[in-house]
Residue, then its C-alpha position, 0 to 999 in steps of 0.5 A: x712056363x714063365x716065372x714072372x708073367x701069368x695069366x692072361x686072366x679075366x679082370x673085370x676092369x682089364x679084361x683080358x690081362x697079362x701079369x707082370x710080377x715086379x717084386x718077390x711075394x709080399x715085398x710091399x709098402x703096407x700090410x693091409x689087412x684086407x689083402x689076399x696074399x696074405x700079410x707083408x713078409x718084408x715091409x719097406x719103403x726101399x728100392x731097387x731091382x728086385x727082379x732083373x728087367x732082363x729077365x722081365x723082358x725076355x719072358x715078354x718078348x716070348x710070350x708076345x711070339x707065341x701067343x694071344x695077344x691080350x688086351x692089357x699087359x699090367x704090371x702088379x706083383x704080390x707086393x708093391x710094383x713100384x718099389x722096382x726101380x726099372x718099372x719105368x724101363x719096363x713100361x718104356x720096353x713094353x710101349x716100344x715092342x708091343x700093341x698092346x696097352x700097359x696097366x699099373x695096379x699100385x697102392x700109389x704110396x710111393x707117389x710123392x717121390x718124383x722118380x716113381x711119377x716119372x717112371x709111369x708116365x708112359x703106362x696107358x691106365x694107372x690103378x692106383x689104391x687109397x682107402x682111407x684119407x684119415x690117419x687113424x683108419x689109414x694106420x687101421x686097415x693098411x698098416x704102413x711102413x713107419x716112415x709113410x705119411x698121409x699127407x705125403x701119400x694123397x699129395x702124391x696122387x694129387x701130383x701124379x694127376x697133374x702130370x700123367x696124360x692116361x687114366x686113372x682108375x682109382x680103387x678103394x675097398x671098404x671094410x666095416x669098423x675100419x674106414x666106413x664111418x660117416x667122416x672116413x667117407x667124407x674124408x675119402x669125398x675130399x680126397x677124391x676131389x683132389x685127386x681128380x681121377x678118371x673114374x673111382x672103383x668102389x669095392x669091399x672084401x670078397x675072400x678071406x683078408x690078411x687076417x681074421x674075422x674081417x666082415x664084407x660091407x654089404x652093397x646097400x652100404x656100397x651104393x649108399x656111399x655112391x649116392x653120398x659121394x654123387x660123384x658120376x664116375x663112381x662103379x661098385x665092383x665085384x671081383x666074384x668070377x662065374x666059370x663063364x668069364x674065363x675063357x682059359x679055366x681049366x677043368x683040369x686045374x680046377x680038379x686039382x684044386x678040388x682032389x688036392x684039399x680033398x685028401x688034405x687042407x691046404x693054405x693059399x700059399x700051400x696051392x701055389x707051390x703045389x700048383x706052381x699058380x700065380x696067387x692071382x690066377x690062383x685066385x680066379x679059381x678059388x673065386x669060382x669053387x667058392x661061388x659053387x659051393x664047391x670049397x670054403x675056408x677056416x680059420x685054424x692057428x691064424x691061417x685059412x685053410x681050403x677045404x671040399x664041402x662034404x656032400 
């Protein structure tokens, strides 16, 4: 029904959270290798309006007259919301229409530049990504645009904190053999002391990544950093989804899903044209079917592929 809103869909740390996709799918500042929309199609440090905010603001003035409210409207995309210049306008149209709060999910990359800063102001919750404070691990699991600098990016967290009134959850994903040595988890202490956030969200892979043979870091490893760190505001979180936790599954697309990959294979961008999903609701489903054992992965020509377990 809406080109640039989906959901809402259940977020652990949102709850009830309506997407607002800012960018084109994978427009972004990193190619991460962990990240499940697959890798960056256009990686750019460039921006501009890359989806009018016209268009933004007429599907969420629609949404808002015939529906639920949610609990946060969150401005995230396939890519990097911040790289829109009117994220700001939208945010501002939001807080000025709306009860409800506004949530930006980011990699906080662009975050040295005084405008992006000032553009986020007036979110509610700002999610902000930093998985690695060492230049080589950062280059390793996030692959950055060339022109991207370590320092400049950590400084920009640190200032955004001086400046912005809300909260600020800050993510980071761990992933053995890229940012979990013993200095990358000092660093990332080091960091995170700088930076100062309300509370960091500890995480680690839980689908198939950008690329192959990536492994998972096991929760021991999880809660042995937590204690290194002895932080107090540190959560291990888990994006694995029980059925129950969606209030709007649909059997119906969840059978799709299943009779789609019976008859043939399918990649995660495969199911969202045929679907015509949003890759994060994607996601929630796809989350669901694995935890069942109703579905799996494997890997064929660089490309995961879903497939039906056969019975």
């Amino acid at each position: 029904m809406y080109k640039y809103l989906f959901g809402p869909v259940p977020s652990r740390r949102l709850g009830m959270s309506l997407g607002v996709d800012l960018v084109p799918f994978k427009i972004c500042t990193l190619d991460c290798v962990y990240c499940e929309c697959g890798l960056t199609t256009k990686l750019t440090l460039e921006r501009k309006e890359y989806i009018l905010s016209s268009r933004i603001k007429e599907e969420l003035t629609h949404f808002f007259e015939n529906s639920p409210k949610p609990d946060f409207i969150t401005l995230t995309g396939s890519g990097e919301p911040t790289l829109n210049t009117k994220i700001g306008e939208i945010i501002d149209f939001c807080k000025a229409n709306f009860s409800t709060k506004v949530a930006v999910l980011t990699n906080g990359t662009l975050f040295y530049e005084p405008q992006v800063r000032k553009d986020l102001l007036n979110a509610d919750v700002v999610l902000p990504s930093f998985d690695a404070a060492k230049v080589d691990s950062f280059k390793k699991i996030n692959k950055p645009h060339n022109n991207l600098n370590i320092n400049n990016y950590l400084q920009g967290l640190i200032e955004f904190r001086n400046q912005f009134k809300g909260e600020i959850w800050l993510e980071i994903l761990i992933l053995p053999d890229y940012n979990n040595s013993l200095d990358d988890i000092i660093e990332l202490k080091k960091a995170i002391e700088k930076i100062k956030p309300n509370k960091v969200q500890l995480n680690t892979l839980d689908r198939p990544g950008a690329i192959a043979d990536l492994k998972s870091a096991p929760l021991a490893e999880l809660k042995h950093i937590v204690e290194l760190w002895q932080f107090t505001n540190v959560e291990i979180v888990s994006r694995q989804y029980n059925r129950q936790d969606i209030k709007s599954f649909g059997s119906d697309i969840e059978q799709t899903i299943i009779q789609t990959i019976k008859r043939r294979p399918c990649t995660i961008e495969d199911l969202i044209q045929i679907l015509g999903l949003d890759i994060k609701e994607l996601n929630k489903y796809l989350s669901v079917l694995a935890s069942e054992n109703k579905i799996y992965t494997e890997l064929l020509n660089n490309q995961f592929y879903y497939k039906t377990q056969q019975l």
